[in-house]
Structure formats: structure tokens, C-alpha cells
N, C-alpha and C positions, 0 to 999 in steps of 0.2 A: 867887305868889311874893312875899315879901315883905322883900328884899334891899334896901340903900341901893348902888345904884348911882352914886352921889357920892362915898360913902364909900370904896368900894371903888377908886374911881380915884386918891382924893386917899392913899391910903396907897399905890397900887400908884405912884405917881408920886414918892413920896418912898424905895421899895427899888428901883424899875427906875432902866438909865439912860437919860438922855432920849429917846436913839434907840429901846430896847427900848418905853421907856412910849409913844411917837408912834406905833413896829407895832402893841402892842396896840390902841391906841386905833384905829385904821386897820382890822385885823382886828373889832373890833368894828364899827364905821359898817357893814363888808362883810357880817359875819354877821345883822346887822341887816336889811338889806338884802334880801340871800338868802334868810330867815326870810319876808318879806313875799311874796317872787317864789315861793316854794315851801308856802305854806301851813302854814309852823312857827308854834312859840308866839316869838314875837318878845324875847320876855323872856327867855325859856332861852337862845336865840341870842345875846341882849346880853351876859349872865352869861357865859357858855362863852370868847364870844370875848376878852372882858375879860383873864379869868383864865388864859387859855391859857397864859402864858408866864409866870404868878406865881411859878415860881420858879429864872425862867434869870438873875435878879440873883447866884446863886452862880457860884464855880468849879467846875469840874470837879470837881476833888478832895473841895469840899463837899455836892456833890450826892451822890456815894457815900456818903461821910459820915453825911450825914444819911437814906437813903434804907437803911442799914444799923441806923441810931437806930431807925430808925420800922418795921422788919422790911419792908421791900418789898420785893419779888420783883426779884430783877438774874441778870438771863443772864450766861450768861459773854461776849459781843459787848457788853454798855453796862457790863463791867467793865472791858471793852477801850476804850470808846465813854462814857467816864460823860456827855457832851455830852445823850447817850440818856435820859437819868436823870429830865430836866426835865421830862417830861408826867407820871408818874407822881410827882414829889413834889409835881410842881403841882397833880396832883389831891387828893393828900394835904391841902395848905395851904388847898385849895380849900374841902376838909370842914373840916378842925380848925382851921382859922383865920377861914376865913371865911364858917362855916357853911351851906355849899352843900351841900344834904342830896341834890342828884337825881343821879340815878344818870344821867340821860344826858347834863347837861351835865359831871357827871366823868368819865365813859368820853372824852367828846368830847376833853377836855385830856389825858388820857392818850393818845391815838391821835392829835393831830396831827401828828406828825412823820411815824411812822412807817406810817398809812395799821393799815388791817387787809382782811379777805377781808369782805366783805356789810354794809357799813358803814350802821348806821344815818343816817337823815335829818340830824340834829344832826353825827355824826361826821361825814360828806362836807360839810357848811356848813363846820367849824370846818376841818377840811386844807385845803380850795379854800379860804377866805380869806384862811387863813394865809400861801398862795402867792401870791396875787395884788393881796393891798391896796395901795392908792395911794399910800404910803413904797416899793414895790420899783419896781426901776429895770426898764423893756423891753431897757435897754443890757444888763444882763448877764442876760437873760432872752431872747430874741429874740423869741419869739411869744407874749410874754406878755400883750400885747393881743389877742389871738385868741382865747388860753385866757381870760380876761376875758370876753367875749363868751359864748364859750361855757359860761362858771360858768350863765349866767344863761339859759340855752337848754335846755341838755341837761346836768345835775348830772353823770351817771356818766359821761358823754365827756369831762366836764373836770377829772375823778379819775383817771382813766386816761389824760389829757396830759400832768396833771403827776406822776402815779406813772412815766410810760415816761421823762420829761423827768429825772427824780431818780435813778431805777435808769442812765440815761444818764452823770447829772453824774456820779456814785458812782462809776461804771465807768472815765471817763477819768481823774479823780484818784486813783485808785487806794487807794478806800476800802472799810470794810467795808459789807457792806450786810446788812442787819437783815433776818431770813427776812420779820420779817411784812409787810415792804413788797413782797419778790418774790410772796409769797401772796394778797396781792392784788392786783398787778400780774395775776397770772395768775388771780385769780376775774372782774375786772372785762372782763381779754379772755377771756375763755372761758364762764364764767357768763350773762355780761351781753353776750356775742359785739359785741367795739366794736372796730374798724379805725380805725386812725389814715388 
């Protein structure tokens, strides 16, 4: 790969806001990290996590928007949800902007939110990072030191922590929840047969 990873921070730092560019940056060190503890290419990890959130700098409103511009596939739940939007245009900006041509660290930004069923090596780095880098608080996470530990032990038991931990929040707020996180919620207990 032959990406300026300088560059890419020093523009993502001038469209995110501080706090967004401190998680990316955070989710990166993590996916970095995880890459090393799991025998990824370390580079793709770095990129992937970087770029994860390239472009939760918009509103709602603009992420349809623009995610309508550019013909991208929208359910009718992230027409409901455009919050949903961001992994998919991020993967968009991730190609056309700033020419990330591999396909698995764009699947990876497309799918960390919402998780999928049989998730590649990069796509399980880039969700688990996303949830536990060192900017999120254990106060409003409870056993987020645990799933911590566990990113780094057993990958798919710390996918299906924070998949059951999400499908949880979702439920008592009284949000929609996105099939493809119940789909893998249930490949990862059922497939991958993991007991909390």
C-alpha cells in the first residue's frame, strides 16, 4: 500500500470534530494493535481504522443527501436512520477521495456499525475497535474493560459482547435495530456457538 497516512490524518483533522478526529485516531492505535495480536497486514488495519468514520463530519440530513448523489444503496431503516448512512459514504470518500482501492478495508467502514453475519478478519478489528478504544468511557459502558481484554483473547467472543451489549442498548431506548446486526448477532451465537 502505498497511502500517506499523515496526510490522511491531517485532512481528516481539519473535516472531523475534535472529538470525532481523537475516536478515529484512538480506533486506529486499536486496529493497529489488533492487526499485530491477530496476524493482519498492519497497514490495512491502520487505513480501515483511520477512515472509519470519514464521513460522520455531516448531518443526517447530508448523509442521505449525499448517499442519494452518489446512487448508494439505502434501506428503508437508514432512511429512517440516515445516522446509518456514515459507513457506506465513508467507504465511498474512502475510494473517491482518498483513493483506497481495497476492497477489504472498504467493506470494513462500511460494516462497523452495524456488524454483519461471518465477518471478515479486518471487518471484526475495525467493529471491536470502534467500541472499545481508549476515548470511550467504562462509566457508560460497564464491562467495557472486560470486552477490552477480551478483543485481544478471543476476536469472535468480543463481537458477540458487544453485538448482544448493542442489540441490548437498541432495545431499552427504544430504537430501530438494523437486521444486519440481529443476523449476526445470531450467526456469531449460533454459527460460531459463543455463550456469554
Amino acid at each position: 500500500m502505498e497511502y500517506d497516512i499523515f496526510a490522511l490524518q491531517h485532512d481528516l483533522a481539519k473535516k472531523l470534530t475534535e472529538k470525532r478526529f481523537y475516536h478515529s485516531l484512538g480506533v486506529q492505535s486499536i486496529s493497529f494493535a489488533m492487526a499485530i495480536q491477530y496476524g493482519y497486514d498492519v497497514e490495512k488495519a491502520n487505513f480501515a481504522g483511520l477512515l472509519h468514520d470519514c464521513a460522520k463530519y455531516l448531518q443526517d440530513e447530508k448523509l442521505l443527501m449525499k448517499c442519494e448523489k452518489y446512487n448508494l444503496p439505502i434501506s428503508d431503516l437508514e432512511r429512517r436512520n440516515n445516522y446509518l448512512l456514515h459507513g457506506k459514504l465513508g467507504a465511498y470518500y474512502a475510494e473517491n477521495k482518498y483513493g483506497i482501492l481495497d476492497a477489504d478495508i472498504l467493506s470494513a467502514i462500511i460494516y462497523h456499525t452495524t456488524g454483519k453475519p461471518d465477518m471478515s478478519l479486518l471487518e471484526k478489528i475495525i467493529f471491536t475497535a470502534d467500541y472499545i478504544e481508549p476515548n470511550r468511557s467504562s462509566k457508560r459502558i460497564p464491562d467495557l474493560n472486560e470486552i477490552r481484554k477480551l478483543a485481544f483473547d478471543d476476536l469472535d467472543k468480543a463481537v458477540y459482547r458487544i453485538l448482544d451489549n448493542t442489540l441490548l442498548y437498541l432495545k431499552s431506548e427504544h430504537q430501530e435495530i438494523d437486521n444486519l446486526t440481529v443476523e449476526a448477532y445470531d450467526f456469531y451465537k449460533t454459527q460460531k456457538n459463543i455463550e456469554i
